[in-house]
DOSEGU-877670 format. One line per field, with one value per atom (N, C-alpha, C, O): residue number from 1; y, z, x; atom name. Coordinates in pm, whole numbers, plus 32768, in hexadecimal, padded with zeros to 4 digits. Example, Ala and Ser with C-alpha at 12.3 -4.5 7.8 and 13.67 -1.06 7.14 Angstrom:
<recs>
pos <- [1 | 1 | 1 | 1 | 2 | 2 | 2 | 2]
py <- [7DC7 | 7E3E | 7EB6 | 7EB4 | 7F1F | 7F96 | 8003 | 8072]
pz <- [830C | 830C | 830C | 834E | 82C4 | 82CA | 8313 | 8324]
px <- [8527 | 84CE | 8528 | 8590 | 8505 | 8557 | 850A | 853D]
site <- [N | CA | C | O | N | CA | C | O]
</recs>
This chain:
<recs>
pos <- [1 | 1 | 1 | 1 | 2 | 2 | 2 | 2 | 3 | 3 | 3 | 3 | 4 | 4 | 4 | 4 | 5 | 5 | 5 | 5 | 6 | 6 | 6 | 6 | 7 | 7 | 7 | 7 | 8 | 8 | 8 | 8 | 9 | 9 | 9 | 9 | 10 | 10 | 10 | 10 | 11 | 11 | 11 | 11 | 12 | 12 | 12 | 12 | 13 | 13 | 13 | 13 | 14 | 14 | 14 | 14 | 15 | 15 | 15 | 15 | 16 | 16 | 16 | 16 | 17 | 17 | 17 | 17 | 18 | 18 | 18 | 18 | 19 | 19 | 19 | 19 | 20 | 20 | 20 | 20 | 21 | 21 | 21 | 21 | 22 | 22 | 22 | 22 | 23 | 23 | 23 | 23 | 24 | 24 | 24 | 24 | 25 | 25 | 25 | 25 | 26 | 26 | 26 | 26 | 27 | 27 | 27 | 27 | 28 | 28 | 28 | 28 | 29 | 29 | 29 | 29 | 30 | 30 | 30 | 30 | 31 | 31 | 31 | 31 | 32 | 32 | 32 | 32 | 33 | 33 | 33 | 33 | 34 | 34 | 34 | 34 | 35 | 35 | 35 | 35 | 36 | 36 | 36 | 36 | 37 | 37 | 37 | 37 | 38 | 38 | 38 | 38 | 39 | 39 | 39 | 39 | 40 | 40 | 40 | 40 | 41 | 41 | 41 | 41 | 42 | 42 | 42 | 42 | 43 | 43 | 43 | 43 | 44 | 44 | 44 | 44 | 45 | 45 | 45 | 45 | 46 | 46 | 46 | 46 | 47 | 47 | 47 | 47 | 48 | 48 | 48 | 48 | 49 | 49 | 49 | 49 | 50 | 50 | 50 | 50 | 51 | 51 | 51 | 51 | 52 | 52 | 52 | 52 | 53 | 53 | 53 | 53 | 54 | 54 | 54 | 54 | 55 | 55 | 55 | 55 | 56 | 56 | 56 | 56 | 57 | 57 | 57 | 57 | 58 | 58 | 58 | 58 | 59 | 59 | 59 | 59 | 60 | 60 | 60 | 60 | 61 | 61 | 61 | 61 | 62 | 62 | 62 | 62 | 63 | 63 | 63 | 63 | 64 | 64 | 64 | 64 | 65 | 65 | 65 | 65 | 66 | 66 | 66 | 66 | 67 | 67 | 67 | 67]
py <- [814F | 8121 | 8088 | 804E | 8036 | 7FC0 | 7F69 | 7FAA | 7F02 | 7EBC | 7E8D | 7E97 | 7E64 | 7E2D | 7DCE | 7DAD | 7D81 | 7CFA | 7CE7 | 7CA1 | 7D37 | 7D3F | 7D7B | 7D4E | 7DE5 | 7E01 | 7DDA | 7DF8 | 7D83 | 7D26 | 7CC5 | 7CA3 | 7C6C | 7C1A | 7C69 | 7C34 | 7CF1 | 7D2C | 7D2D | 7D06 | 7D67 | 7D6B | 7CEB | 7CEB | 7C7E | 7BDD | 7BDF | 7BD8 | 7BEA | 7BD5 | 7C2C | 7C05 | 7C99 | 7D08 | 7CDA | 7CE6 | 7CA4 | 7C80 | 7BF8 | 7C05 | 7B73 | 7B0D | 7B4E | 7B3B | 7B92 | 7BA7 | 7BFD | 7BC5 | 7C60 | 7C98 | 7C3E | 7C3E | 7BCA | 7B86 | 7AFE | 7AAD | 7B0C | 7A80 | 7AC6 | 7A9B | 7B80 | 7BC3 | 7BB4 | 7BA3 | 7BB9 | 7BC7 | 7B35 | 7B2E | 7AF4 | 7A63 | 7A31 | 79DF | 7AB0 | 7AAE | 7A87 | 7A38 | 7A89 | 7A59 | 7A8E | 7AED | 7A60 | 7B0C | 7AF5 | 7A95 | 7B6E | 7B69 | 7B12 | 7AFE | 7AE4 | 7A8B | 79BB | 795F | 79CF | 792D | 796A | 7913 | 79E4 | 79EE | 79C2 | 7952 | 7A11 | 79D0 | 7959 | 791C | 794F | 78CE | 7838 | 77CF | 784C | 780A | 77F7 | 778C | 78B0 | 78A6 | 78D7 | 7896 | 793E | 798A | 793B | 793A | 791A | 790C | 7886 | 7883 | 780A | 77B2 | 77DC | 77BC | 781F | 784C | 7882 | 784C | 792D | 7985 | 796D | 79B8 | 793D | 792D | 79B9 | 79D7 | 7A0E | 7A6D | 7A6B | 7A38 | 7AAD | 7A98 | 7B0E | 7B56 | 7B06 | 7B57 | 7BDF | 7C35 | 7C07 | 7CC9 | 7CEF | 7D60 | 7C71 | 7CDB | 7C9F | 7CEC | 7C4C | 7C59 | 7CCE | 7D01 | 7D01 | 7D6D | 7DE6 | 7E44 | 7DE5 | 7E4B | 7E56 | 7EBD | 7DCD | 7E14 | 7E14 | 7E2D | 7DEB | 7E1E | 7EC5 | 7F18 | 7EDC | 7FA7 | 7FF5 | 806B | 7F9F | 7FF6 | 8000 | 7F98 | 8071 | 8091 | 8051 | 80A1 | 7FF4 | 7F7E | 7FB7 | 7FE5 | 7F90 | 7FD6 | 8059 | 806B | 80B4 | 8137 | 8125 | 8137 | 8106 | 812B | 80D7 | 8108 | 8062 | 8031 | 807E | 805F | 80D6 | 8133 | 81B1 | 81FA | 81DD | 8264 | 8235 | 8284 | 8191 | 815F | 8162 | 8176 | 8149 | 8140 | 81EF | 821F | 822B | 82BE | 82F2 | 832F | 82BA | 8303 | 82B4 | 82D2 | 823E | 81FF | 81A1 | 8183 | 8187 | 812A | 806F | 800E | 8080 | 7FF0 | 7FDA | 7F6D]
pz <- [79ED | 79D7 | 79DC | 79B2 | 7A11 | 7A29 | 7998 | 7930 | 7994 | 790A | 78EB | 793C | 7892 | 7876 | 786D | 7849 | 78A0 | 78DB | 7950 | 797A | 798A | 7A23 | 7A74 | 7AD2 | 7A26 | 7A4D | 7A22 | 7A67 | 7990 | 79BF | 79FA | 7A0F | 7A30 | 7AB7 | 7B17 | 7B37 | 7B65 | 7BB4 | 7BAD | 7C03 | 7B2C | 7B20 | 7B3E | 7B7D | 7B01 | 7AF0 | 7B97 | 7BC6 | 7BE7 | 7C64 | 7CB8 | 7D1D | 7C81 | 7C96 | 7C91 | 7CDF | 7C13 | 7BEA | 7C68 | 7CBE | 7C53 | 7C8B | 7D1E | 7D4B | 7D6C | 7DEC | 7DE8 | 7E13 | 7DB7 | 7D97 | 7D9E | 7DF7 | 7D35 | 7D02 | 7DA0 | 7DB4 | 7DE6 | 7E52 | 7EB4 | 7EDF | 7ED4 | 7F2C | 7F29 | 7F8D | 7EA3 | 7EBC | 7EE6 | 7F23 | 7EC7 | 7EC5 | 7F7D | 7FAA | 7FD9 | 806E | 8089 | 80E5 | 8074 | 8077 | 80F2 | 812E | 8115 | 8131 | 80EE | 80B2 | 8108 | 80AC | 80C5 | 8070 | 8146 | 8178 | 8121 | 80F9 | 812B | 80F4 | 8053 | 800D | 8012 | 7F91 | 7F98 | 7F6E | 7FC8 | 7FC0 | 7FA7 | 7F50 | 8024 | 8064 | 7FE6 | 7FC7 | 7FC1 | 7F51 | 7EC7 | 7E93 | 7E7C | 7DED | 7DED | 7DA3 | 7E33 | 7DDC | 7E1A | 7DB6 | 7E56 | 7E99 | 7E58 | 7E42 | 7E39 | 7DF1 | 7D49 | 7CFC | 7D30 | 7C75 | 7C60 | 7C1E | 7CB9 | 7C93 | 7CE3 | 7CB9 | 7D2F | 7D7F | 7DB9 | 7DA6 | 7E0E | 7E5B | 7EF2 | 7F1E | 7F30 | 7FA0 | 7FF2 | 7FAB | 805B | 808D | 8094 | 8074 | 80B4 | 8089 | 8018 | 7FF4 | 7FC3 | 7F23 | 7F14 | 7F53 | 7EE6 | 7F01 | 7F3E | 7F19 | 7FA4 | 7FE2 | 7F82 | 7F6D | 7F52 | 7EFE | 7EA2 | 7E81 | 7E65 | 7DCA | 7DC0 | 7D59 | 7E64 | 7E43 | 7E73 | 7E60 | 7E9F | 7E94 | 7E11 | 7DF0 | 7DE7 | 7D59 | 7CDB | 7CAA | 7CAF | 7C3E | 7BD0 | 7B79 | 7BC2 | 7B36 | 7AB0 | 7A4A | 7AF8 | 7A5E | 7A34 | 79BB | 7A78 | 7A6B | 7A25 | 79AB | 7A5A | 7A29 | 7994 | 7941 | 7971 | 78DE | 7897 | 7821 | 78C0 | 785D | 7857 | 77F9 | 78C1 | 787E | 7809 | 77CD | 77FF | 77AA | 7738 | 76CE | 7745 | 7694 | 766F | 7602 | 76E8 | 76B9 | 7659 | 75EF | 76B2 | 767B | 7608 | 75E4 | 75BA | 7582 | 758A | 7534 | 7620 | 761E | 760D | 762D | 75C3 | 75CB | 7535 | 7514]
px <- [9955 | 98CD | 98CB | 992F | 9855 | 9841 | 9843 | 9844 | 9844 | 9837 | 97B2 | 9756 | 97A8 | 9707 | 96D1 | 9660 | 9755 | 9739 | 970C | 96AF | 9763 | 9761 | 96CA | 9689 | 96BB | 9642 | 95C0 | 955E | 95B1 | 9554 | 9538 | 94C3 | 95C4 | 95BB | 957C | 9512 | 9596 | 9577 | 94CE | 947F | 94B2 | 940F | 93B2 | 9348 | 93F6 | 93AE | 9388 | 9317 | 9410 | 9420 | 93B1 | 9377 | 93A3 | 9355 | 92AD | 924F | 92BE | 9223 | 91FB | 91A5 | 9258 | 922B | 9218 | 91A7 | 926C | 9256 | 917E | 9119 | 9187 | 90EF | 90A2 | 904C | 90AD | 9037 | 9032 | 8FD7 | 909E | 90AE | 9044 | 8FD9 | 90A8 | 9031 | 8FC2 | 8F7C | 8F95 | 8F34 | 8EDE | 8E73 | 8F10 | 8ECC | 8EA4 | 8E53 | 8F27 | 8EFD | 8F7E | 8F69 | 900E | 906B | 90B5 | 9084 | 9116 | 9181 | 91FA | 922A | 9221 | 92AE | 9334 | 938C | 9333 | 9393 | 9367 | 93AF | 92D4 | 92C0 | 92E5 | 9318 | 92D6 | 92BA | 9367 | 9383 | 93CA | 943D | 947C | 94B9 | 944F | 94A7 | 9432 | 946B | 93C0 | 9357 | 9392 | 93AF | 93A6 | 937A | 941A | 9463 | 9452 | 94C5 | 955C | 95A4 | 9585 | 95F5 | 963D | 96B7 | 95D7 | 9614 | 961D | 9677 | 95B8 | 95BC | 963C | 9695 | 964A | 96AC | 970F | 9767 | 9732 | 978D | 97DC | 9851 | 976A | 97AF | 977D | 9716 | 97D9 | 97D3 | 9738 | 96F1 | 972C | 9692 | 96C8 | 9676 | 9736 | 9748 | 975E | 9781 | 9743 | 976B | 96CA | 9681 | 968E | 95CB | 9599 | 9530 | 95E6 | 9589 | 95BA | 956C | 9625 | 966C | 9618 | 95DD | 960C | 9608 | 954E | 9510 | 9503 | 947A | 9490 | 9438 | 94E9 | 94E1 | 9509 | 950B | 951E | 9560 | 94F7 | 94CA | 94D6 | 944F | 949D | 94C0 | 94B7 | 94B7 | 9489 | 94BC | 93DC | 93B0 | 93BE | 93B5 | 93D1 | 93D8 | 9468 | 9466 | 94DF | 9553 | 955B | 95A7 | 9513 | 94EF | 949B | 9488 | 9468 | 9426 | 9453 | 9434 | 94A6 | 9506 | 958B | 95D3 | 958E | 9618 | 95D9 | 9614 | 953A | 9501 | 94D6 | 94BA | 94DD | 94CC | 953F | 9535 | 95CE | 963F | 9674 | 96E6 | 9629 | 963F | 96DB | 972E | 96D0 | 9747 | 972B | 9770 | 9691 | 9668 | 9629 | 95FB]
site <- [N | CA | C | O | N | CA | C | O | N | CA | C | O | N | CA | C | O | N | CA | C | O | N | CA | C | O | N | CA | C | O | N | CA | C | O | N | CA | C | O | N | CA | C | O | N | CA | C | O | N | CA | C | O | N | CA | C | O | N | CA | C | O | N | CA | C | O | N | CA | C | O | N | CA | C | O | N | CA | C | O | N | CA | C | O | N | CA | C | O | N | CA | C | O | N | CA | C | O | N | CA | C | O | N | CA | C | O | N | CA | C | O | N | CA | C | O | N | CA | C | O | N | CA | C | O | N | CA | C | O | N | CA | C | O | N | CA | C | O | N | CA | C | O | N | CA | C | O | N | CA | C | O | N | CA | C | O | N | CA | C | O | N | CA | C | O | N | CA | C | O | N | CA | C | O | N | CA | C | O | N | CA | C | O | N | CA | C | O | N | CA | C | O | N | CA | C | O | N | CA | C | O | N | CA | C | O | N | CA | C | O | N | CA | C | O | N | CA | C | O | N | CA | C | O | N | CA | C | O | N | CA | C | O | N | CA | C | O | N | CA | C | O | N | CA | C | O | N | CA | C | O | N | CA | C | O | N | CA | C | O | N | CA | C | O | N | CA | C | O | N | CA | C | O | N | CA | C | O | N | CA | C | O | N | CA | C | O | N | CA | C | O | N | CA | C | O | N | CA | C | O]
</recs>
């Protein structure tokens, strides 16, 4: 299972990319813009970790009370 650190980086990352979309962005300026100098990952783990249900897997950890 992921940590809960880790996956609220994933979410933040998750959220700022949403809120850039929406602003008319694409995901390459949201990159190469907001995430790449903050978190320092490279563009196939960005595309990674926007496929991965974040919030979903933080709320089955507070289901099973591992938080």
């Amino acid at each position: 299972m992921a940590s809960l650190h880790w996956l609220r980086k994933v979410v933040e990352i998750q959220e700022i990319t949403l809120r850039e979309k929406q602003r008319g962005s694409s995901q390459r300026w949201i990159y190469e813009n907001c995430i790449r100098d903050n978190y320092f990952i490279s563009w196939s783990t960005y595309n990674r970790y926007l496929s991965r249900p974040a919030k979903f897997e933080l709320r089955q950890m507070k289901r099973l009370n591992y938080l």
